[in-house]
Structure formats: C-alpha cells, structure tokens
C-alpha positions in Angstrom: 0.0 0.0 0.0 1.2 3.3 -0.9 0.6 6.8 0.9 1.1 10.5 -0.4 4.3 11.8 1.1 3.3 15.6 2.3 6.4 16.8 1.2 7.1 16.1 -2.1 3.6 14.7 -3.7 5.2 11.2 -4.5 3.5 8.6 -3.7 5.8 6.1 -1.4 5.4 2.6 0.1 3.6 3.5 3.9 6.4 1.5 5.6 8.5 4.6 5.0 6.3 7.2 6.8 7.4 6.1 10.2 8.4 8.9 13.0 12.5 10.6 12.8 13.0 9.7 16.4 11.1 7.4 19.5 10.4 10.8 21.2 7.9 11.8 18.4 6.6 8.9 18.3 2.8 10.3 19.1 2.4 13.2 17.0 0.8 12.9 13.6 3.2 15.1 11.8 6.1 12.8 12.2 4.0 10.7 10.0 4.1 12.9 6.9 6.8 12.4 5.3 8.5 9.9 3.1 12.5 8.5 3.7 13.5 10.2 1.3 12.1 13.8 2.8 13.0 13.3 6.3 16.7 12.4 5.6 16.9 15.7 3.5 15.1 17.5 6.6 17.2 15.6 9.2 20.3 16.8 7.4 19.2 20.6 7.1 18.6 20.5 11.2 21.8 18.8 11.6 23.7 21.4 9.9 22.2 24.3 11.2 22.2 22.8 14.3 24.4 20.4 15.3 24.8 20.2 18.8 21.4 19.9 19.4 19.3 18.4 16.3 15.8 18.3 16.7 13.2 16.6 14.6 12.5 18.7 11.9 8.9 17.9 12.1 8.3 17.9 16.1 11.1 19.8 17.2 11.8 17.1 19.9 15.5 16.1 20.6 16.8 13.3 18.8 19.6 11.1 19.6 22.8 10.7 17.9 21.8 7.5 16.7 18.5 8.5 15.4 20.6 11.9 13.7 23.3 8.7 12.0 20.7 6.7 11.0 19.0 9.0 9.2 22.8 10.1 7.9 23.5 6.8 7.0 20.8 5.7 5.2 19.0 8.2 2.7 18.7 7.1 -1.1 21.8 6.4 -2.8 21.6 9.7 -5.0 21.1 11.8 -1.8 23.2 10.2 0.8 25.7 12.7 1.6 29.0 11.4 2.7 30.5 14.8 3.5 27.8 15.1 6.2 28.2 12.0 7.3 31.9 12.4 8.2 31.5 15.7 9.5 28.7 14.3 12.0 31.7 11.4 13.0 34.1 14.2 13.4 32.0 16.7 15.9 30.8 13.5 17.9 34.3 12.3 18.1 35.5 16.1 18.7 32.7 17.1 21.5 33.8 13.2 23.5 37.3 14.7 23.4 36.4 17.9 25.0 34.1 16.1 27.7 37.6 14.8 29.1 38.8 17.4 31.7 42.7 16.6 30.5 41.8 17.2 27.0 43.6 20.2 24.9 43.5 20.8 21.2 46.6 22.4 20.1 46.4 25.9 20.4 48.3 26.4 16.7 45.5 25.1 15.0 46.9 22.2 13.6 43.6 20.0 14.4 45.8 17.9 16.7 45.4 17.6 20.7 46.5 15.5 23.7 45.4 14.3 27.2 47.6 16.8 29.7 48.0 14.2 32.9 49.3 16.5 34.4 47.3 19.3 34.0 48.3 22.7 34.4 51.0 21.8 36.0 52.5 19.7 33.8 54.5 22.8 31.3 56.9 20.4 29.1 54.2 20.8 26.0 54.1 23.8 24.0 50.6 25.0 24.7 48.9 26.7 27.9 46.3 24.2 28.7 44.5 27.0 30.9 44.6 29.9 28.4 44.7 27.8 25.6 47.5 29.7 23.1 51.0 29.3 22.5 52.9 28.8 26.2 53.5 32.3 27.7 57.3 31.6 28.1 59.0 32.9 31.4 55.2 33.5 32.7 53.5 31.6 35.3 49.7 31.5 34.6 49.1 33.9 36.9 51.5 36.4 35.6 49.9 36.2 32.4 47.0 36.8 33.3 47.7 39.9 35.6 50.1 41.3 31.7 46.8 40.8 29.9 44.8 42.7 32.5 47.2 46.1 32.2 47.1 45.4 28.5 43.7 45.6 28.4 43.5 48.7 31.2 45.7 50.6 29.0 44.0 49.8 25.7 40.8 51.0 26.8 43.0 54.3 28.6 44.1 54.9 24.8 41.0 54.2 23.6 39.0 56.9 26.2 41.9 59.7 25.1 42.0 59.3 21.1 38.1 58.1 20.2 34.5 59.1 21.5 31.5 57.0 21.5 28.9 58.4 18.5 25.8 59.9 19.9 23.5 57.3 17.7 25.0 54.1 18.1 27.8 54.2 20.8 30.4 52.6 18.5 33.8 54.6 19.2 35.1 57.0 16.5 38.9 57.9 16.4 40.4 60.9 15.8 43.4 60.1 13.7 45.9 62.7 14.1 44.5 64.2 17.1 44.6 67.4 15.8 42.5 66.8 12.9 39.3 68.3 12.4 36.6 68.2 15.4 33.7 67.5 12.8 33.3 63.3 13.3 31.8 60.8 10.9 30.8 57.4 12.2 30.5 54.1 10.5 26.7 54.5 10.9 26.9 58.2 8.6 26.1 60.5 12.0 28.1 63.5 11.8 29.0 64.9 15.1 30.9 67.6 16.9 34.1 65.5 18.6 34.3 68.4 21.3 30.6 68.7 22.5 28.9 65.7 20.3 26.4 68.0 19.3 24.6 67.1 16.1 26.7 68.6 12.8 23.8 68.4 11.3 21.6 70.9 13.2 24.1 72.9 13.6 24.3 73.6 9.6 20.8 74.3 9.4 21.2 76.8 12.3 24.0 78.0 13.5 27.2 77.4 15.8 24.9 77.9 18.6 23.6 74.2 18.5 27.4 73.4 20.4 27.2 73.0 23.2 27.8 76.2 25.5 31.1 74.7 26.6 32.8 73.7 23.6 35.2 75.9 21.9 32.9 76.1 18.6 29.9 77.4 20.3 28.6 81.0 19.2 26.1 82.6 21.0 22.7 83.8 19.2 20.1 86.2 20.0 17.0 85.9 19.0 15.7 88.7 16.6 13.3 91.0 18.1 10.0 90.9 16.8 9.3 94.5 15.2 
C-alpha cells in the first residue's frame, strides 16, 4: 500500500512514513513524510544545528543514533558522505572535549593531547589553561595579571584618542589628534568631537547648536519681533 508523502507529492510505500525519532513517536506530523524527505530535513537541522538536532517535524531532541541513521541511510543519489563524516568528526570532537585533561593544540593544527598533568604539567608547548602558545618565562598567573594592564591601558588609549557616537555608541577615532573636530561614524552621523552635538543641526542653524562649553559654540540672540 502506498501513501502521499506531504512533502514532495510522490507517492511512497507507507512502511516509510514512520516517526524521525522514538520521542515523536505520538504526533501525527512525524508521519508525513516519506524517507526520502526526512533524511533531506534531518540533514538541514543537523547542519544548522548540530549540537542539538531536533526533529525537523516535532522539534523534539533526537539522539545521535537517530541523527546517523537517518545520515547513514538516505537514497543512494542523496546520501551525503560529507555530512556524514562531518557528523563522525564533531561526535568524536565534543567526546574529546568532555575529558577534563583534553587540549587541542592551540596552533590550529587539528591535533590535541590528554595533559595528565594538568596545568602543571608545562613540558608541552601550549597553555592548557589559556589555551594559546605557552607564555614563556610567565606563570599563569603572571599572564593573566600582563593581559589585565594590556587591556587597562588599551581601553585608557582608547578613552583619550576616540569618543563614542551619539546614535549608536560605537567609538570614533580621531586620527591625528589634531585633525578636524567635525566626526563621521560608521553609521553616517556627523557629530561635533568636542561637545557631540549634532553637525547636522548645527548647519541648518548655527554654531549655537554646540554646546555652551565647547570651543565652537557662538552665541545667538534671537531677533526681536518689530
């Protein structure tokens, strides 16, 4: 007996229309679709998803066995080999960094190693606990106390050379410092680097749209009515 797969339109033997995973088991959509369909939907959720694939039907969680299955076993002409080992590699890749000894090599060379010792143990290469290229003549801790004045005295530089833009707070630089005061961010506001006042109100009317503190600012009198 055959049955309409809701899908594609074909018409398909009803042994295929069975449910992706056991945890759909009950709902009526899982029954919708033919093989064919479901490994093609399986797939899609696995890549767009692949820590945590889902029927594609349900939603529900399905297993990594369910997820290979479905991998292993689509028609010839769609079976997808690439996927398939890419699926092997992350399983194989996330059961590696379950182990709490477990480093890939920090020069991206796809490699890694079980540290016994763990950060202890310094005859390798790599810092297990920061994960980059050992930090020669550096304990751990000394590291990490260089990276925090690195970073103390980027964001210094950063606070004396840029200001944030009025509209979307991303910091413009001023590069040489004594360039001109008039600021164009990424986002196309123009802006006074002084007083952040709006360049573009102050075109339409006048200096006195700075900010009564900054060095641009020109005072303005109303005209009296006659």
């Amino acid at each position: 007996m055959n049955k309409e797969c809701k899908v594609c339109f074909e018409k398909k033997p009803t042994y295929e229309f069975y449910p992706p995973g056991e945890a759909c088991e009950f709902n009526p959509k899982c029954y919708e679709a033919c093989m064919d369909c479901k490994f093609e939907a399986v797939k899609s959720e696995f890549l767009n998803n692949y820590h945590h694939t889902s029927c594609p039907f349900c939603k529900k969680p399905m297993t990594d066995e369910e997820v290979r299955f479905y991998l292993e076993h689509g028609k010839c002409e769609l079976n997808d080999a690439t996927t398939l080992q890419r699926f092997v590699d992350l399983k194989d890749k996330f059961m590696l960094e379950k182990l709490p000894d477990f480093i890939w090599c920090a020069h991206n060379c796809g490699s890694g190693q079980i540290n016994d010792g763990g950060e202890e143990n310094v005859v390798v290469t790599c810092c297990f606990r920061h994960k980059l290229p050992f930090h020669c003549g550096m304990t751990c801790k000394q590291f990490d106390e260089k990276q925090q004045d690195l970073e103390m005295a980027s964001e210094t530089l950063k606070k004396q050379t840029s200001k944030p833009c009025p509209k979307c707070s991303a910091w413009v630089l001023k590069d040489p410092p004594e360039s001109c005061d008039k600021m164009v961010c990424y986002c196309k506001y123009t802006f006074c680097y002084q007083c952040l006042a709006d360049y573009d109100q102050i075109r339409k009317h006048g200096n006195h749209y700075h900010k009564s503190t900054c060095t641009f600012y020109a005072h303005y009198d109303e005209p009296k009515a006659k």
